[in-house]
TIMI-2910 file (N, C-alpha, C, CB; in pm, 1 decimal, decimal comma, always signed):
<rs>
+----------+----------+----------+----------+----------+----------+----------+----------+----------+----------+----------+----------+------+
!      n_x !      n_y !      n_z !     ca_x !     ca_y !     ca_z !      c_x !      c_y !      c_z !     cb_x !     cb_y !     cb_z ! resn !
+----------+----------+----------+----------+----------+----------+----------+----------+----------+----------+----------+----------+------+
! -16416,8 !  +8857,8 !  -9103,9 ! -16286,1 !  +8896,7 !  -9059,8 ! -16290,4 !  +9028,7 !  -8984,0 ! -16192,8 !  +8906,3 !  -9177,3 !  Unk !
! -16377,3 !  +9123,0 !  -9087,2 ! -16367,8 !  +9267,1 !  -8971,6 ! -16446,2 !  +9259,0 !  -8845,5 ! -16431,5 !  +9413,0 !  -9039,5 !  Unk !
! -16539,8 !  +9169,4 !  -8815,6 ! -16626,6 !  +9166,4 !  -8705,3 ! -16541,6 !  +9077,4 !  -8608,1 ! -16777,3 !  +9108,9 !  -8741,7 !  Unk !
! -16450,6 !  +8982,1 !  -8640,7 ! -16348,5 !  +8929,5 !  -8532,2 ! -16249,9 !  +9046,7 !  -8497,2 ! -16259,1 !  +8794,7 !  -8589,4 !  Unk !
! -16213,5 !  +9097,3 !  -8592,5 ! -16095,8 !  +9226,1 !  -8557,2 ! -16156,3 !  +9330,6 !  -8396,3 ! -16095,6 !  +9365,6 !  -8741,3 !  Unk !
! -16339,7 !  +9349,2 !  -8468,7 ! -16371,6 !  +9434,4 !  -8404,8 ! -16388,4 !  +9375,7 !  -8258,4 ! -16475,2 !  +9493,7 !  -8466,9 !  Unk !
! -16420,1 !  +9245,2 !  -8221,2 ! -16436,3 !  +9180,8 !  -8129,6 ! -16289,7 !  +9169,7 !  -8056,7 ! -16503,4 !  +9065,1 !  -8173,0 !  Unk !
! -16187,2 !  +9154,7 !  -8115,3 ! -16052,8 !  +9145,8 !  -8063,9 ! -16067,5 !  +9276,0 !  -7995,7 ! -15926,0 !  +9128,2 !  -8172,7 !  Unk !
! -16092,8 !  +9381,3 !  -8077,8 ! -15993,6 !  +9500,0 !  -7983,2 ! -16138,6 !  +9530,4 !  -7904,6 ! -15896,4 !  +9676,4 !  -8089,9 !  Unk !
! -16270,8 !  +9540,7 !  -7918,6 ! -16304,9 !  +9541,4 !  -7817,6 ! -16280,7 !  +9490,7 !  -7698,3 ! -16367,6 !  +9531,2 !  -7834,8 !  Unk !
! -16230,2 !  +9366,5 !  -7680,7 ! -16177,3 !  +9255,4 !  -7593,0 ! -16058,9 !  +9387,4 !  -7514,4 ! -16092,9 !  +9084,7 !  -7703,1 !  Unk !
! -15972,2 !  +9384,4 !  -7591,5 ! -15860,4 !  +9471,7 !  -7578,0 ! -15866,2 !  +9631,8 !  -7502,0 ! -15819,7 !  +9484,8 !  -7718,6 !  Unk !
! -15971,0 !  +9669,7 !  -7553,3 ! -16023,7 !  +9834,2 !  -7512,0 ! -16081,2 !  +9794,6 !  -7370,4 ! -16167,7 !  +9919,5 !  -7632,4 !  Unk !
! -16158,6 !  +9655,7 !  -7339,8 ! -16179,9 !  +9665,9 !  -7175,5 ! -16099,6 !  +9592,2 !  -7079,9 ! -16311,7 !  +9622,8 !  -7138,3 !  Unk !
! -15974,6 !  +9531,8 !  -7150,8 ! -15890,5 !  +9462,2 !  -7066,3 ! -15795,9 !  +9615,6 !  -7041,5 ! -15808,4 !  +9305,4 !  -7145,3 !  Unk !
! -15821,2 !  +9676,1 !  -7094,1 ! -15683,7 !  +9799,5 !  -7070,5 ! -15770,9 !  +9937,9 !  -7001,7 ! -15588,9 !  +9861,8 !  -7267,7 !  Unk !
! -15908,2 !  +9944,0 !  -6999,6 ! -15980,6 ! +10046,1 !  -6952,5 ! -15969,4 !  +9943,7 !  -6777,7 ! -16159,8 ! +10082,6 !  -7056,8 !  Unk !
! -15963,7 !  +9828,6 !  -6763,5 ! -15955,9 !  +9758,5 !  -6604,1 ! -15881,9 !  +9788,9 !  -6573,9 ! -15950,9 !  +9634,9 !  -6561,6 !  Unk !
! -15740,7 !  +9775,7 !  -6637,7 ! -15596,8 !  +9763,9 !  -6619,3 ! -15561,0 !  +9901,3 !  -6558,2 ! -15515,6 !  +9730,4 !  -6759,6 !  Unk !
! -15633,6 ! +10022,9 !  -6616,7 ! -15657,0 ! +10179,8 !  -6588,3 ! -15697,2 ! +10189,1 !  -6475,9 ! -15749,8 ! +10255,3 !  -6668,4 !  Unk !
! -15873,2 ! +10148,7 !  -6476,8 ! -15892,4 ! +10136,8 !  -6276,8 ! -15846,0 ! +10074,6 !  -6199,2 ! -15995,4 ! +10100,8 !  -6215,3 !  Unk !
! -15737,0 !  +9961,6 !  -6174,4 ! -15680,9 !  +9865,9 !  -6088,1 ! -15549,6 ! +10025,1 !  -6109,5 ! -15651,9 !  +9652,5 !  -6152,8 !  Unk !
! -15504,6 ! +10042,7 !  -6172,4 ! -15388,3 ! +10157,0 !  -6151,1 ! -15451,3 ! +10244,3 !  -6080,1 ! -15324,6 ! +10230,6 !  -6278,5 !  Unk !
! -15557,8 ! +10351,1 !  -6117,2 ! -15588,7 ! +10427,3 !  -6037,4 ! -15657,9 ! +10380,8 !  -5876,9 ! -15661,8 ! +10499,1 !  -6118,0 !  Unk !
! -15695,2 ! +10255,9 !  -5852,4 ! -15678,7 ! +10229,2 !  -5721,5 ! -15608,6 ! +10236,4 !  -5650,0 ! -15690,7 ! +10163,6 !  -5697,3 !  Unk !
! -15458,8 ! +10169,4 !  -5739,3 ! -15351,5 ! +10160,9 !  -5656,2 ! -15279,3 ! +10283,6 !  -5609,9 ! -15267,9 ! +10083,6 !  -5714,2 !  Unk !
! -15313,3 ! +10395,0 !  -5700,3 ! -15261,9 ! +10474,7 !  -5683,9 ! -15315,8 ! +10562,5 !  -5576,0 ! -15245,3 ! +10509,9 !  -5784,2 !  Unk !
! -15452,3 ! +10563,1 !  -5531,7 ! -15506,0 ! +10630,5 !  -5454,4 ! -15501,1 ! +10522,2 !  -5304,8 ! -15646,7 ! +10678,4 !  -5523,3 !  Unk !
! -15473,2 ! +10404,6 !  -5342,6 ! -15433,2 ! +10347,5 !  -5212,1 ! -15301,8 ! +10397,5 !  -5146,0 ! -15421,5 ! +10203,5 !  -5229,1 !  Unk !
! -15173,5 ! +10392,1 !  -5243,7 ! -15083,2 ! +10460,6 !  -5185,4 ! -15099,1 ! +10576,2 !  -5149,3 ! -14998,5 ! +10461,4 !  -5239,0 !  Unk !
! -15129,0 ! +10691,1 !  -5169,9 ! -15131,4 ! +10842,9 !  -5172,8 ! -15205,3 ! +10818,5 !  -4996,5 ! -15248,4 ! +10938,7 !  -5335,4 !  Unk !
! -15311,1 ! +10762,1 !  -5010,1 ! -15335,0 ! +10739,9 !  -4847,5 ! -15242,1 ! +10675,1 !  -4785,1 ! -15452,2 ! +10665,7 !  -4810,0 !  Unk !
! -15192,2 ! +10605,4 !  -4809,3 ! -15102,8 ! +10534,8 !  -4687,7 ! -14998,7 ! +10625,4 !  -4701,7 ! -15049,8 ! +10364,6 !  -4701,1 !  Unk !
! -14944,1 ! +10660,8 !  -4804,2 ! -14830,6 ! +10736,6 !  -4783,1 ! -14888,7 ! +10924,1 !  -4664,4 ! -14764,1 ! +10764,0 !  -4985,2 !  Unk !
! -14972,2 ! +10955,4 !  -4718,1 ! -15075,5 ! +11021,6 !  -4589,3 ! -15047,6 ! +11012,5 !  -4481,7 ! -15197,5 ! +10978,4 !  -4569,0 !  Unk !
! -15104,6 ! +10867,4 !  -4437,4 ! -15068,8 ! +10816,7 !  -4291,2 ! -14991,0 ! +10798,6 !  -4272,6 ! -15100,5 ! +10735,3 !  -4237,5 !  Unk !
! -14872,0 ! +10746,3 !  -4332,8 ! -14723,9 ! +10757,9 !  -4225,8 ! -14668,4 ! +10889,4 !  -4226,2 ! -14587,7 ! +10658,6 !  -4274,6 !  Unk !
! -14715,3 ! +10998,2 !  -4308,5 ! -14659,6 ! +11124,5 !  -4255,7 ! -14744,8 ! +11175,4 !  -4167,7 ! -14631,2 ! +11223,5 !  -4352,5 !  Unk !
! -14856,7 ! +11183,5 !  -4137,7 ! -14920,4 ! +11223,9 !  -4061,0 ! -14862,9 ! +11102,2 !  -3916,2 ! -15076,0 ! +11233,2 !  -4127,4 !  Unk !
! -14841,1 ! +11018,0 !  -3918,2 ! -14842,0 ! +10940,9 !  -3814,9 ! -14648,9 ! +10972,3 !  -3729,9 ! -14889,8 ! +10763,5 !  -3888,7 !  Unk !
! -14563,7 ! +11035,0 !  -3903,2 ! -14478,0 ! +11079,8 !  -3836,6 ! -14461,6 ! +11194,1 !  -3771,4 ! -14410,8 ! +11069,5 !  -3886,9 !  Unk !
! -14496,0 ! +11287,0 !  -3785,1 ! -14588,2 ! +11432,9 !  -3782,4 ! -14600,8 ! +11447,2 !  -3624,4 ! -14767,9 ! +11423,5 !  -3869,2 !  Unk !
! -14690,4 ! +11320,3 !  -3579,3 ! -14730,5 ! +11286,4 !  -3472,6 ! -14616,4 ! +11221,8 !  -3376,0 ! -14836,0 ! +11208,5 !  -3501,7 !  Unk !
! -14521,8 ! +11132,8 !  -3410,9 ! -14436,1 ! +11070,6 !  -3340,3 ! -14330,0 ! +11202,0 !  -3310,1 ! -14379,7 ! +10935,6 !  -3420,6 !  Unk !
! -14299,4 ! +11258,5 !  -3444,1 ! -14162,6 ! +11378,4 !  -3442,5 ! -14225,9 ! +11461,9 !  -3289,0 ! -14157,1 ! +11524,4 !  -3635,4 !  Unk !
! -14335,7 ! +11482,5 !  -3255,9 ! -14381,3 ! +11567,4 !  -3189,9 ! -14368,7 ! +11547,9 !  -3002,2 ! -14514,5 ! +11571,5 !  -3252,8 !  Unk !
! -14419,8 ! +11359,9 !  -3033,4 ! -14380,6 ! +11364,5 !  -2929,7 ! -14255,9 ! +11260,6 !  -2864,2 ! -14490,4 ! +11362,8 !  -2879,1 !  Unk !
! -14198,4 ! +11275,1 !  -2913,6 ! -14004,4 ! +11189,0 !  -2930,7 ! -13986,4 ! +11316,3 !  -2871,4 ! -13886,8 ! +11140,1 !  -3125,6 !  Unk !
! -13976,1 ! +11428,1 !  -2891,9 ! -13868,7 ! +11531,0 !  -2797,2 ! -13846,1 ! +11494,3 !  -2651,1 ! -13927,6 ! +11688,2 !  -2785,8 !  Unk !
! -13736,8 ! +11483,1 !  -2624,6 ! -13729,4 ! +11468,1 !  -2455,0 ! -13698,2 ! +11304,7 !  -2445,9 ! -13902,8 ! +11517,5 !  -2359,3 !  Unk !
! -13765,2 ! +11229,5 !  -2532,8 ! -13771,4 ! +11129,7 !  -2489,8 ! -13668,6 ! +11044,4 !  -2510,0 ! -13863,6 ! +11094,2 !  -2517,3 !  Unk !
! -13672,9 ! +10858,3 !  -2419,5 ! -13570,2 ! +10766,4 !  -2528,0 ! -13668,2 ! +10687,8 !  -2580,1 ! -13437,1 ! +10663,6 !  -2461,8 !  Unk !
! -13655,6 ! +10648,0 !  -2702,2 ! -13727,3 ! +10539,0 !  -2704,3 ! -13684,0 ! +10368,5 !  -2684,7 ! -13776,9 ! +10561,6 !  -2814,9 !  Unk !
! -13757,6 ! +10311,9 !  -2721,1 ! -13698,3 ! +10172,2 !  -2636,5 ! -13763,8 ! +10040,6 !  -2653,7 ! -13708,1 ! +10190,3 !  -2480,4 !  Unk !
! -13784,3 ! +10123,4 !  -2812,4 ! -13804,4 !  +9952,6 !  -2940,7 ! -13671,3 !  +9844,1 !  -2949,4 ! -13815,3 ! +10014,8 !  -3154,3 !  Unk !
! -13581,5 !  +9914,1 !  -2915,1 ! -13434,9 !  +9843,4 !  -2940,3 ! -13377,1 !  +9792,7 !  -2840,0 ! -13334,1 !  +9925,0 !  -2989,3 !  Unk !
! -13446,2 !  +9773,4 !  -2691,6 ! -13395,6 !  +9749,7 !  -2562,4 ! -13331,5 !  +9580,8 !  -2576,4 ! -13530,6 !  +9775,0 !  -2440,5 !  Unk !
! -13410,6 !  +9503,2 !  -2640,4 ! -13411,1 !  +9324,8 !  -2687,7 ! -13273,7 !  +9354,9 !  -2740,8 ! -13549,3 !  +9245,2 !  -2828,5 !  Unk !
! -13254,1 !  +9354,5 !  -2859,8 ! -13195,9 !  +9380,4 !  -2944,0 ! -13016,1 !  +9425,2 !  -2914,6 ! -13286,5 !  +9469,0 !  -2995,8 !  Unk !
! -13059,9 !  +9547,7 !  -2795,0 ! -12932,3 !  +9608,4 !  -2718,7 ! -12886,5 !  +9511,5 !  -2602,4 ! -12968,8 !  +9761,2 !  -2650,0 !  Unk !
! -12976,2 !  +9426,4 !  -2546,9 ! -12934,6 !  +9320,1 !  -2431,1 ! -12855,3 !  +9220,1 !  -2514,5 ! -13073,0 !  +9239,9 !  -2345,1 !  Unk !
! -12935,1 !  +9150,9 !  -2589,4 ! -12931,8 !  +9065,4 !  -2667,7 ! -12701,8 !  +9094,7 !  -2738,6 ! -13103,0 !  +9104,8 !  -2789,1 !  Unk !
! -12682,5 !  +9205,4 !  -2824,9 ! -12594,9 !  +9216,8 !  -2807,3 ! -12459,9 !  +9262,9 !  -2717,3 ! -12619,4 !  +9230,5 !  -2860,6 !  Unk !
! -12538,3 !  +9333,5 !  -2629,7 ! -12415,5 !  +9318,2 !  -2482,3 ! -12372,2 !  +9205,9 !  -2435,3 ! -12461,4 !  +9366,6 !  -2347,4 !  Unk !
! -12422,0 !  +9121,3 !  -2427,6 ! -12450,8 !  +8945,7 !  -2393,1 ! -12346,5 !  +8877,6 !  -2455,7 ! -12601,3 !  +8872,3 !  -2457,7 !  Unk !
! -12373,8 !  +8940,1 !  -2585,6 ! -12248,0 !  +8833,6 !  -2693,8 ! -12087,3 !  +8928,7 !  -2642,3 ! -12291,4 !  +8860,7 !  -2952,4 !  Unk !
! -12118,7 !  +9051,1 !  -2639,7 ! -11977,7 !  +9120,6 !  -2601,0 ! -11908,5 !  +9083,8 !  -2488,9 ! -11988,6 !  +9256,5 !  -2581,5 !  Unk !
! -12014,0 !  +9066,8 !  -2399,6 ! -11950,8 !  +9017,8 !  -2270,5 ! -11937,6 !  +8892,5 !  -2267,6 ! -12015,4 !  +9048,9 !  -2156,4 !  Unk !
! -11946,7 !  +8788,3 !  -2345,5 ! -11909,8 !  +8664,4 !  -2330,4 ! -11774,3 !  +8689,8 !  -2413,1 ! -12019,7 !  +8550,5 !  -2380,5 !  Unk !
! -11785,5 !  +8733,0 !  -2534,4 ! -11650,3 !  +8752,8 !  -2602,0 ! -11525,3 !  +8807,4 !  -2517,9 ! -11672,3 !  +8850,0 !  -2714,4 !  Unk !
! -11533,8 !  +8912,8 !  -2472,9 ! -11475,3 !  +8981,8 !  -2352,7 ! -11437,6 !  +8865,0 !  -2281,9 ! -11572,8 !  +9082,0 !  -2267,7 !  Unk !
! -11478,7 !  +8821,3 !  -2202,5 ! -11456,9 !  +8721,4 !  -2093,9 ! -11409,6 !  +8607,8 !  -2140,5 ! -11569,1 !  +8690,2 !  -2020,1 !  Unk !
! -11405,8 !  +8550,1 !  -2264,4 ! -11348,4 !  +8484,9 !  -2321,3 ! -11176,3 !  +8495,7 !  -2366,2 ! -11429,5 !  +8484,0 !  -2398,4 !  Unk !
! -11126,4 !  +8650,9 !  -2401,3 ! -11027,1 !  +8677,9 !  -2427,3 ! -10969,6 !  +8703,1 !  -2241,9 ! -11034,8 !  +8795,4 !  -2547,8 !  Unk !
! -11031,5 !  +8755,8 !  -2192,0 ! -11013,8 !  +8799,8 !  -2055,1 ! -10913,8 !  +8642,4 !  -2007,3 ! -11195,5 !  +8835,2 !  -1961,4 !  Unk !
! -11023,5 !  +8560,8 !  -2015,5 ! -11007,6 !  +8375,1 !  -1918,3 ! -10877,4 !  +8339,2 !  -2015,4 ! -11194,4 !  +8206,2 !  -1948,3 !  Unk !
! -10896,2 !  +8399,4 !  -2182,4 ! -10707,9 !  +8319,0 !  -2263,5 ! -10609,9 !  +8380,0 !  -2213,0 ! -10659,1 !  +8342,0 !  -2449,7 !  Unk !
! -10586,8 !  +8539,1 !  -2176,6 ! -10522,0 !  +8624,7 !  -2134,5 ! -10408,8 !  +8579,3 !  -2009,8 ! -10619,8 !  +8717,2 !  -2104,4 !  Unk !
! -10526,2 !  +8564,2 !  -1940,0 ! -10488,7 !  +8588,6 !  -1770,1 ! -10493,4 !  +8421,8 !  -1723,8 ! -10636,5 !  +8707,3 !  -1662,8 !  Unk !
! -10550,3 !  +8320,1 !  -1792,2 ! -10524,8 !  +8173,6 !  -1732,2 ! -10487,4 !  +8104,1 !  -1798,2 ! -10611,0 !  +8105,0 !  -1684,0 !  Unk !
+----------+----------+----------+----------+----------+----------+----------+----------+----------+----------+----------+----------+------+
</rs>
């Protein structure tokens, strides 16, 4: 009985000493990535001054499109 006990929690002492290094991986995986997006913002903040940017150009057509059909829609009930 005591040599199964001891076998249990040995079992137990290296499922939770893994469980420890898979945490401390994760944790040192984030701490880098979290790193790189400040450093990568660091880098963008620096050079955005002056600028526009123009990730959102799709996005901004894309809804003018619907406005101006809406528009022109009330425009054509309005007036015909």
């Amino acid at each position: 009985m005591l040599v199964a006990k001891k076998h249990r929690l040995a079992i137990d002492n290296n499922m939770l000493k893994s469980r420890l290094v898979c945490e401390s991986h994760e944790k040192d995986r984030l701490s880098s990535e979290l790193k790189k997006m400040k450093d990568k913002a660091s880098k963008q903040k620096g050079t955005r001054v002056g600028m526009v940017r123009n990730e959102g150009v799709p996005n901004n057509v894309f809804v003018c499109a619907i406005v101006s059909v809406v528009v022109s829609f009330f425009v054509m009930k309005l007036c015909g």
